[in-house]
BALODREN-469469 format. One line per 8 residues: number of its first residue (from 1); their letters; for each residue x, y, z of C-alpha. Coordinates in nm, 4 decimals. Layout:
BEGIN
NUM	A	X,Y,Z; ... $
This chain:
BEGIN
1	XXXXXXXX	30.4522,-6.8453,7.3352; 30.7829,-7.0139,7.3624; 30.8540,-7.1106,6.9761; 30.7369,-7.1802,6.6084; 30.8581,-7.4653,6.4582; 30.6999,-7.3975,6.1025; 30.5620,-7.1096,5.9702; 30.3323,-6.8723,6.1575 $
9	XXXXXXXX	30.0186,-6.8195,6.0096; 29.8625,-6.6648,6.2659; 30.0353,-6.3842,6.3343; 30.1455,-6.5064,6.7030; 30.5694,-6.4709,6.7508; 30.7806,-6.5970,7.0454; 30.6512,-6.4261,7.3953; 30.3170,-6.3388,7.2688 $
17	XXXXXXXX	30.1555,-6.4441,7.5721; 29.8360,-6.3802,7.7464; 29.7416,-6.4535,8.1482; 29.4371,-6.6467,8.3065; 29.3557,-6.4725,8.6023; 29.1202,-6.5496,8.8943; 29.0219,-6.8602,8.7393; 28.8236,-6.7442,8.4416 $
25	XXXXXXXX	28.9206,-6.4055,8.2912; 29.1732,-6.4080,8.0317; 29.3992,-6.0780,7.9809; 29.6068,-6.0361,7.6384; 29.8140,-5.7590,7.6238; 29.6325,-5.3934,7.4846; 29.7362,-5.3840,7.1123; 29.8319,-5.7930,7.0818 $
33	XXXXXXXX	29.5811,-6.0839,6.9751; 29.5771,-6.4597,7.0487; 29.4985,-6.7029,6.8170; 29.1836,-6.8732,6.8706; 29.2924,-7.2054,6.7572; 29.6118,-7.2061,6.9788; 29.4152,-7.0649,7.3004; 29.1578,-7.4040,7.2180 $
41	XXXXXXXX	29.4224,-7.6243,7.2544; 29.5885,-7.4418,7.5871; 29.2600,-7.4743,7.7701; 29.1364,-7.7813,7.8587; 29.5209,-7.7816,8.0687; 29.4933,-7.4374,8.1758; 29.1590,-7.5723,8.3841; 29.3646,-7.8585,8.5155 $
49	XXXXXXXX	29.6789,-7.6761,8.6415; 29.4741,-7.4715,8.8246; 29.4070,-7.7027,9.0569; 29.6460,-7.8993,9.3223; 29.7697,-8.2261,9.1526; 29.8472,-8.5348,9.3112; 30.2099,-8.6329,9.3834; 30.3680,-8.7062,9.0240 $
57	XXXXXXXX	30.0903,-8.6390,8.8171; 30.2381,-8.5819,8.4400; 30.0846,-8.2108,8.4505; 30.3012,-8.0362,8.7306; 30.5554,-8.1177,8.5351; 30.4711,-8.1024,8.1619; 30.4724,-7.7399,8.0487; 30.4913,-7.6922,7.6676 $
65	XXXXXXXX	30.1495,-7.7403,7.4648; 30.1270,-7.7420,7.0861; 29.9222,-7.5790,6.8509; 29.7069,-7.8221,6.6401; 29.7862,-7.6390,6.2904; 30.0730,-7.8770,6.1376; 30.2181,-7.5830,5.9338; 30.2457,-7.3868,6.2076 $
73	XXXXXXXX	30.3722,-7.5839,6.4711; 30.3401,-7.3011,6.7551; 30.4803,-7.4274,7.0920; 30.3226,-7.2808,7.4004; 30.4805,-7.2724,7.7464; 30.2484,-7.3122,8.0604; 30.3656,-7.0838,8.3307; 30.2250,-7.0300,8.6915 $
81	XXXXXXXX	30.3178,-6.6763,8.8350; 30.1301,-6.7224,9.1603; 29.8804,-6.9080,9.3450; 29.5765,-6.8022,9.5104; 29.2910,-6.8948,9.6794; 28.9501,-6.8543,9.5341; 28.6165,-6.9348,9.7945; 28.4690,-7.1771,9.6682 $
89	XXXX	28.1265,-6.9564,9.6728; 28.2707,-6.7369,9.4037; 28.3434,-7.0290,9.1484; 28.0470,-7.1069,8.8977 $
């Protein structure tokens, strides 16, 4: 999580994070928690970076993602550690 701009209701603080690994499985940190609200909004472009993006599509380059709660105002950063290649056969 890079930043709240409001108040955090959720409990979430700068560099809560959590990692999407081998296209599917999600891994928070033993002891931490994501908000369920912020993770639903993070999502839909989590699928879509995953994938190679054509030349100067808007997504390689866009990053932050906010959280829909208008008190809250919880700024997420999209980072990519690595890449990696999954067979297709092992993708539902």
């Amino acid at each position: 999580m890079e930043r709240i701009d409001g108040r955090s209701t959720c409990g979430l603080q700068p560099g809560d994070y959590f990692e999407l690994t081998e296209s599917s499985r999600l891994r928070i940190p033993e002891g931490k928690h994501f908000c369920v609200f912020a993770l639903a909004s993070i999502i839909p472009l989590l699928i879509a970076k995953e994938r190679k993006l054509p030349a100067g599509d808007w997504l390689e380059s866009e990053t932050l993602v906010a959280c829909p709660d208008p008190e809250e105002r919880l700024v997420m950063r999209i980072e990519r550690k690595r890449r990696r290649r999954i067979p297709t056969a092992e993708l539902t």
